[in-house]
C-alpha distance (Angstrom), angle and dihedral (degrees) to the residues before:
residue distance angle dihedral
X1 . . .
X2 3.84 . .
X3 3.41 94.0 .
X4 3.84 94.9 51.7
X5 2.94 87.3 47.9
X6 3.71 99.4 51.3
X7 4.44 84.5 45.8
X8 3.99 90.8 54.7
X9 3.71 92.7 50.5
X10 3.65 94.3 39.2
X11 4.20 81.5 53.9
X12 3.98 89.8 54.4
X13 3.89 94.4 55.1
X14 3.74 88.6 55.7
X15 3.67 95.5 49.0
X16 4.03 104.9 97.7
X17 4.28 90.9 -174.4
X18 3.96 113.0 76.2
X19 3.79 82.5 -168.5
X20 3.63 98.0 51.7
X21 3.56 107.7 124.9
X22 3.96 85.8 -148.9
X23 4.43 79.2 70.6
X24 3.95 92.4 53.1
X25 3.50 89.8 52.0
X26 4.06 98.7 52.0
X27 3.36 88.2 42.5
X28 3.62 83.2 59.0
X29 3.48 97.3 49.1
X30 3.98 89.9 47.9
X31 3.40 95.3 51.7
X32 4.18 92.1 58.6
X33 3.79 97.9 44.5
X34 3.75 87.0 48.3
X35 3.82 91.6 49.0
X36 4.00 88.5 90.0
X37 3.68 95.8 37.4
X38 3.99 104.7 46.0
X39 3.60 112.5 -3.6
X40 4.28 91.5 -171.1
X41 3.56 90.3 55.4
X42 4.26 94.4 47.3
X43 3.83 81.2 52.6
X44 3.60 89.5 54.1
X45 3.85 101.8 41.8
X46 4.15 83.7 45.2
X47 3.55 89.7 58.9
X48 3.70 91.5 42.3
X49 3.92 89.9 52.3
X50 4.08 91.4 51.8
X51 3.77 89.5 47.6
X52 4.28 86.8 49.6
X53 3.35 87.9 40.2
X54 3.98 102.9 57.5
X55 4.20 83.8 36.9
X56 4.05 86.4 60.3
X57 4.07 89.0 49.3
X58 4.23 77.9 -148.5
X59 4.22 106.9 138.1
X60 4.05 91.7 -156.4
X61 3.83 90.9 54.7
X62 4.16 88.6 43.6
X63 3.56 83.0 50.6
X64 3.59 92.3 50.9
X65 3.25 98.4 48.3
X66 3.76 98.9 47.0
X67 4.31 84.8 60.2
X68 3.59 86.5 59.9
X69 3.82 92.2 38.7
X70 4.18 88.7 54.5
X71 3.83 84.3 42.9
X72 3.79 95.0 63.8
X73 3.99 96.9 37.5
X74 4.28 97.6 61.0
X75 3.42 102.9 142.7
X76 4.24 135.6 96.9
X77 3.45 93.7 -98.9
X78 4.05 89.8 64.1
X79 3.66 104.3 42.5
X80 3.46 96.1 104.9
X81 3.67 93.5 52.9
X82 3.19 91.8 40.5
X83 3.87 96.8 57.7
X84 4.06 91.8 43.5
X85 4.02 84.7 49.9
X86 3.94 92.1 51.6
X87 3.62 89.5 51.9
X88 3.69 98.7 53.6
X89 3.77 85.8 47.2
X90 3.74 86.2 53.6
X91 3.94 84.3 56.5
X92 3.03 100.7 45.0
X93 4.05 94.9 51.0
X94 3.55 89.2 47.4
X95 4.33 96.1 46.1
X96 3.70 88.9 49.0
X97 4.23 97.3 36.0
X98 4.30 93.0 -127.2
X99 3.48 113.5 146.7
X100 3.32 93.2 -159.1
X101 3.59 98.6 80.2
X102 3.68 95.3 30.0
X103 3.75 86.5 69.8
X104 3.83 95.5 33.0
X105 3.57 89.7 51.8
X106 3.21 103.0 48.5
X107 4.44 93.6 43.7
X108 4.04 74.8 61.4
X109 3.41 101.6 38.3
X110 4.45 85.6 48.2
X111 3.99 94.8 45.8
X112 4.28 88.7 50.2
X113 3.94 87.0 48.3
X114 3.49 92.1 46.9
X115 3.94 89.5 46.8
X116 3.84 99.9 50.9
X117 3.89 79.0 47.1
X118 4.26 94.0 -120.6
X119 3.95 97.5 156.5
X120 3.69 94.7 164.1
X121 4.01 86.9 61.3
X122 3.91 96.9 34.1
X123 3.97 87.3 59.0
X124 3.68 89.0 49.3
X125 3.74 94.0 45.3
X126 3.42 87.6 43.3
X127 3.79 101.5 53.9
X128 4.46 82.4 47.5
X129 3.96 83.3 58.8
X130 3.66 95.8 50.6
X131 4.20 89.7 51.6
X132 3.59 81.8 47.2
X133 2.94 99.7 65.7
X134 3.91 107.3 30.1
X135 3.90 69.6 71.9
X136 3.48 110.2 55.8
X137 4.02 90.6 41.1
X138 3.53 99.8 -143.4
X139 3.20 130.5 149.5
X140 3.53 107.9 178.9
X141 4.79 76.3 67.9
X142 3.41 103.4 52.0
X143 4.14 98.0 83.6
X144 3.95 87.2 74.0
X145 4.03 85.4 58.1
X146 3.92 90.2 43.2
X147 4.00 93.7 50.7
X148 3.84 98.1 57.8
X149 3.73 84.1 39.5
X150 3.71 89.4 58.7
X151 3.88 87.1 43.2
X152 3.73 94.9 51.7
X153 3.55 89.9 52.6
X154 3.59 97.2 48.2
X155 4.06 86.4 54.5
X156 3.78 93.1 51.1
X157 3.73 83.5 48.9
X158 3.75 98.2 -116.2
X159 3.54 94.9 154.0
X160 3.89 98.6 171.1
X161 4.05 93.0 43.6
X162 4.19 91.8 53.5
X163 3.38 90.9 47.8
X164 3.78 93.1 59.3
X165 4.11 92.6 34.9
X166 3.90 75.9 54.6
X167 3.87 98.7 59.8
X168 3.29 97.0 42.6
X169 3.56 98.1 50.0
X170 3.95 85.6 50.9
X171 3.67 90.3 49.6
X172 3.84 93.6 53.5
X173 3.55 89.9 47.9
X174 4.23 96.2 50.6
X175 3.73 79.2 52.4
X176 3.97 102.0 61.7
């Protein structure tokens, strides 16, 4: 992580344009590694990458930027936010045809759902995920689909059935 980090800043000094919408989105990306590390400073670089993002008038990189934004904010007091954020990044993904944040933005969208405890809607968003991806083909995506899979069963009590969505999911992710 430190050395990604260390890359993505090194790729903001070189970047001449503060409204480059290439800046929004490494600011993105620097505010999630650093989410672990320094969670003050990812707040700060987030808010940085909105305000780069809205200079650079560039959806994708607003998008972007709002994942990292949504990253930053977990907690109660944001879930409403949080859930009206995921949904423009759904929009946004789906205006623009990136995958990216389609997938992103629902994974967000999914974990809020799951938080305010909504299991009518997290099924339904669910089931959109799965099409989703079916789409996009991509392997290397479906472990975000397999984890609230796993969840779901553990709420219906289907011990047997999470335990397996479980082990796959791990083995997809040993794989990437």
């Amino acid at each position: 992580t430190g050395e990604v980090t260390q890359q993505l800043s090194d790729a903001l000094v070189s970047l001449d344009e503060p409204d480059d919408p290439l800046r929004a989105r490494l600011l993105a990306m620097l505010a999630m590694k650093m989410m672990a590390i320094d969670p003050d400073r990812a707040r700060a670089t987030a808010l940085e990458a909105l305000t780069a993002a809205t200079a650079s008038v560039d959806p994708v990189a607003q998008g972007h930027a709002m994942i990292a934004d949504q990253i930053t904010l977990l907690g109660p007091s944001t879930l409403t936010k949080r859930i009206e954020s995921a949904h423009q990044i759904l929009a946004i993904g789906h205006e623009h045809n990136h995958p990216d944040l389609l997938v992103q933005g629902r994974f967000l969208l999914l974990g809020a759902l799951l938080e305010r405890g909504d299991i009518r809607a997290l099924d339904a968003e669910l089931a959109t995920q799965e099409r989703t991806l079916e789409e996009l083909a991509d392997e290397t995506l479906v472990r975000h689909s397999l984890w609230f899979r796993c969840t779901r069963a553990l709420l219906r009590g289907a011990i047997v059935e999470a335990e397996a969505l479980a082990e796959e999911c791990f083995a997809v992710a040993m794989e990437l």
